[in-house]
C-alpha positions, 0 to 999 in steps of 0.5 A: 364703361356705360355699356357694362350697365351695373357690371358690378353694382347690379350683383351687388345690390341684388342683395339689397332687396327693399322688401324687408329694409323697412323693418324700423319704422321712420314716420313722415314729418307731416300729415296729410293735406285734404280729404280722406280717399273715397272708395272710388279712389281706393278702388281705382288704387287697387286696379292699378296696382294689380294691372299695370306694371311699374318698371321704373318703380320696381328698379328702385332696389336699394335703401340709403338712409342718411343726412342732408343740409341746404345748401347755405344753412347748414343749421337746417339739417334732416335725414334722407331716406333714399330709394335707388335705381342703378342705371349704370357703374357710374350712374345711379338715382334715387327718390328721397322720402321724410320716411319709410312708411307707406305715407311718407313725403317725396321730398326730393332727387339725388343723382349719384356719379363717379368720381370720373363724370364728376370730373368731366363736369364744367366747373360751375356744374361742380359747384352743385354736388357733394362728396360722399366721403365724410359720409361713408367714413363717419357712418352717417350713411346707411343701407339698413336691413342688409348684412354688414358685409353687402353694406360695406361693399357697397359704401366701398363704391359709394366713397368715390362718388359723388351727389347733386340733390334736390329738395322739393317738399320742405316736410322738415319745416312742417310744411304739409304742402310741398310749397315754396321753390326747389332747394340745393342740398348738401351733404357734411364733410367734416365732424362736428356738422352734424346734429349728434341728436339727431344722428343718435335719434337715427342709430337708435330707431334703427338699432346700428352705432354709427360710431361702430361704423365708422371704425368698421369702414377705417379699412375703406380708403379715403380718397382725395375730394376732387376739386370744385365739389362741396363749393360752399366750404370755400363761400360759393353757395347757390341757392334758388331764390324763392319768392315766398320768402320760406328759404332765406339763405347766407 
């Protein structure tokens, strides 16, 4: 399988070229920290930019936008905007931002897995991911600015998989440093977890129903969460520790 790198994938995000997603505009949480740049910095910017090459960069083809809860406190809620790489069918990565404008935060990593690698995992490697289930179903989780038909395709694949998600910059506490320690997140797996406002502040910047989704993804099958995903349903919730005392967990 590893050796078909994207078999499938590959053609299918091929459609889902970032260069026009961002159309809606989501605004970062939080400002800038520190002095404005001088033109030296502008300057070196600009080199950069026209002479070095980006490969890791540039593979980030595909925009999710969704949801996400630490892991412990499913109060504390935010939605993810999700830049993605696909590194084989059954591998993919993404760089999570507070938003897609030019200065949005880098809050964090998701890595996706198939239903079959998440399955290989030891059980305590479990506990750290979350199915995806509740999220291609529901119509929480979005490719915005692709046609309807490469979207559902797509959340076709995505059902079956799997996410461990790291948060490292805490812009939905408006924090405008990324301070304190790495926090696991999780993703919901049932109505009602959600905050509908927010869900409805998301569908109304980008201008999509998710409820519309959701009857649009009925025909999707919805496979059986495999056991040891999604832990702290059943109270094992992992948590870092963090020593500034900004992440208290239940």
């Amino acid at each position: 399988m590893m050796a078909r790198k994207g078999m499938m994938l590959l053609p299918l995000l091929a459609t889902l070229q970032l260069s026009g997603c961002a159309a809606t505009q989501s605004p970062s949480n939080v400002g800038v920290e520190g002095a404005e740049k001088k033109a030296d910095t502008r300057l070196l910017e600009a080199g950069a930019a026209a002479l070095q090459s980006h490969p890791p960069i540039s593979a980030l083809n595909a925009y999710l936008d969704g949801f996400h809860f630490y892991n412990g406190r499913q109060n504390a809620q935010m939605e993810a905007h999700h830049y993605c790489s696909v590194l084989s069918e059954e591998l993919i990565q993404c760089v999570i931002y507070d938003g897609n404008v030019e200065d949005a935060k880098l809050m964090g990593v998701e890595y996706i897995i198939s239903e079959r690698l998440f399955n290989e995992l030891p059980a305590a490697e479990k506990s750290l991911w979350h199915s995806h289930v509740h999220e291609v179903k529901s119509g929480q989780l979005i490719a915005p600015g692709i046609p309807q038909t490469a979207e559902h395709a797509l959340m076709r694949k995505l059902v079956r998989t799997y996410g461990k998600t790291w948060h490292t910059w805490h812009t939905d506490q408006q924090k405008s440093l990324p301070l304190g320690v790495p926090q696991l997140m999780m993703g919901f797996t049932a109505d009602g977890q959600a905050d509908p406002r927010m869900v409805e502040e998301r569908d109304q910047r980008f201008g999509i129903d998710s409820a519309q989704k959701r009857r649009d993804r009925a025909d999707i099958e919805t496979p059986t969460v495999q056991p040891g995903a999604d832990a702290w349903q059943k109270g094992k919730v992992f948590q870092i520790e963090d020593p500034t005392g900004a992440h208290v967990h239940h």
